[in-house]
Every structure is written in C-alpha cells, then in structure tokens.
C-alpha positions as CSV (number, residue, x, y, z in Angstrom):
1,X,-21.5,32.2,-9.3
2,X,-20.7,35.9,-8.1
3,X,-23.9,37.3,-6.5
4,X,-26.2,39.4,-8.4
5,X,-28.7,42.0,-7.1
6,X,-32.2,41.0,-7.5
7,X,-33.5,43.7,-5.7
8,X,-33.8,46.6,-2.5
9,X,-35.2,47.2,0.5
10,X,-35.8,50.7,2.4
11,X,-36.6,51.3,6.5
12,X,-40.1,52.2,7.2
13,X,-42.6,52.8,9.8
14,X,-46.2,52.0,10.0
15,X,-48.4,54.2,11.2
16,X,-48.3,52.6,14.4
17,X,-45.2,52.6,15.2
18,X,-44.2,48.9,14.0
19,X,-40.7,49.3,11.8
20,X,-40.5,47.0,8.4
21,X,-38.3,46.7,5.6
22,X,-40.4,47.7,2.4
23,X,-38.8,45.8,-0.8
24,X,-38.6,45.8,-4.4
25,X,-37.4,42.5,-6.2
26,X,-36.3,41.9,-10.4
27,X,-39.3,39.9,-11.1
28,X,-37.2,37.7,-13.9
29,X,-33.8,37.6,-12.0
30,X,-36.2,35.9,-9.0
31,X,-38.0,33.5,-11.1
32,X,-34.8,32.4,-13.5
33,X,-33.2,31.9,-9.8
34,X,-35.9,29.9,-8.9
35,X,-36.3,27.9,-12.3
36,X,-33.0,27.0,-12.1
37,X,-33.2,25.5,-8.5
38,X,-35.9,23.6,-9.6
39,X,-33.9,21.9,-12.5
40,X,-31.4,21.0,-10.3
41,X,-34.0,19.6,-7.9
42,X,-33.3,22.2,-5.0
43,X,-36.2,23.5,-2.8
44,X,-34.5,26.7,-1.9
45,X,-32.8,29.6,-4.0
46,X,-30.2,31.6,-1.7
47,X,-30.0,35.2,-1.4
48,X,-28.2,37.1,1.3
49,X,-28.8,41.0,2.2
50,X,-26.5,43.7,2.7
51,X,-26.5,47.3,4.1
52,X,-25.9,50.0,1.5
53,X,-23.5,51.7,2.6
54,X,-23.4,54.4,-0.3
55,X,-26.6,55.4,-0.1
56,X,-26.4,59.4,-0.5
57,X,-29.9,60.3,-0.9
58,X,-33.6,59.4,1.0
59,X,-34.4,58.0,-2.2
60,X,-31.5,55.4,-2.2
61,X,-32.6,51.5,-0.7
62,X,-31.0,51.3,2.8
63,X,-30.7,47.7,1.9
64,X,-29.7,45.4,-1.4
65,X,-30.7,41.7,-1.7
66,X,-28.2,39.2,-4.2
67,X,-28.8,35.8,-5.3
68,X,-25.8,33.8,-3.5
69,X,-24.6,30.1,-4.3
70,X,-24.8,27.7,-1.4
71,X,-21.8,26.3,-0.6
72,X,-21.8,22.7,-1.2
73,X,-22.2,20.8,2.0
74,X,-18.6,19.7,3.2
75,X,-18.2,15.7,3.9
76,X,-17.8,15.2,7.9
77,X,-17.3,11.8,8.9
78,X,-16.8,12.2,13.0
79,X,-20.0,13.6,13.8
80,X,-20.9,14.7,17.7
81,X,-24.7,14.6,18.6
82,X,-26.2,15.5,21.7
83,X,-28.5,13.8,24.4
84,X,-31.6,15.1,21.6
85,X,-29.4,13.3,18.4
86,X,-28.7,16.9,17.0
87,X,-24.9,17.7,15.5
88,X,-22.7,19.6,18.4
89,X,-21.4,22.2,16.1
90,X,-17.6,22.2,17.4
C-alpha cells in the first residue's frame, strides 16, 4: 500500500513558551486505517510524518502525516542477545 495523507500538523507556541505540533487528522481515513487493523488482528495502525517542504504560505501545515504499511517482520534465525536476553541489533 502507497501511503496516504491522513492529515497535518503546524509549529506552535503556547503562551508560555512550551513549542507543540497542533494537528488536524481525516477522521474516516483514521478510523477505516484502524478498522482494518483490527480485522486483521493488529494492535497498531502505522503512520509516519514528513516535513513539508512546499509549504509557501503561513497558512500551509509545516508537517503531513500518511498511513504507512509495516513491513512484514523478516525471518532471522541466528539471533544475538545480551547479558539482559535483548536482540544485539548487528
């Protein structure tokens, strides 16, 4: 599946100070995401964020959000694991 925008998200700063990434999401691209993880008995629905770079005016999002497929896990059979049992990446 080829991403698809589900929504934006513009740099702000609170009155105090404090900087935050106000966002906007397609309520039905969101939930038909998450319905169909469900159905396929996922907990999680991908999404990945990217800068905008063409953003010409104020107005534009400084920031896009896509649904993304996970990449099915990849079959290791030589796995290293540390002193705490966790996978040594390399």
């Amino acid at each position: 599946m080829a991403s698809k925008n589900i929504g934006s998200g513009w740099k702000k700063t609170s009155s105090s100070g404090v900087q935050y990434i106000s966002s906007v999401f397609r309520v039905s691209e969101v939930l038909v995401a998450c319905l169909a993880a469900i159905v396929a008995g996922k907990s999680d629905v991908n999404f990945a964020i990217f800068k905008n770079d063409r953003k010409e005016k104020e107005s534009h999002p400084d920031y896009t959000f896509s649904l993304s497929e996970s990449k099915p896990e990849e079959k290791r059979e030589n796995v290293t694991l540390d002193e705490n049992g966790q996978e040594i990446p390399f």
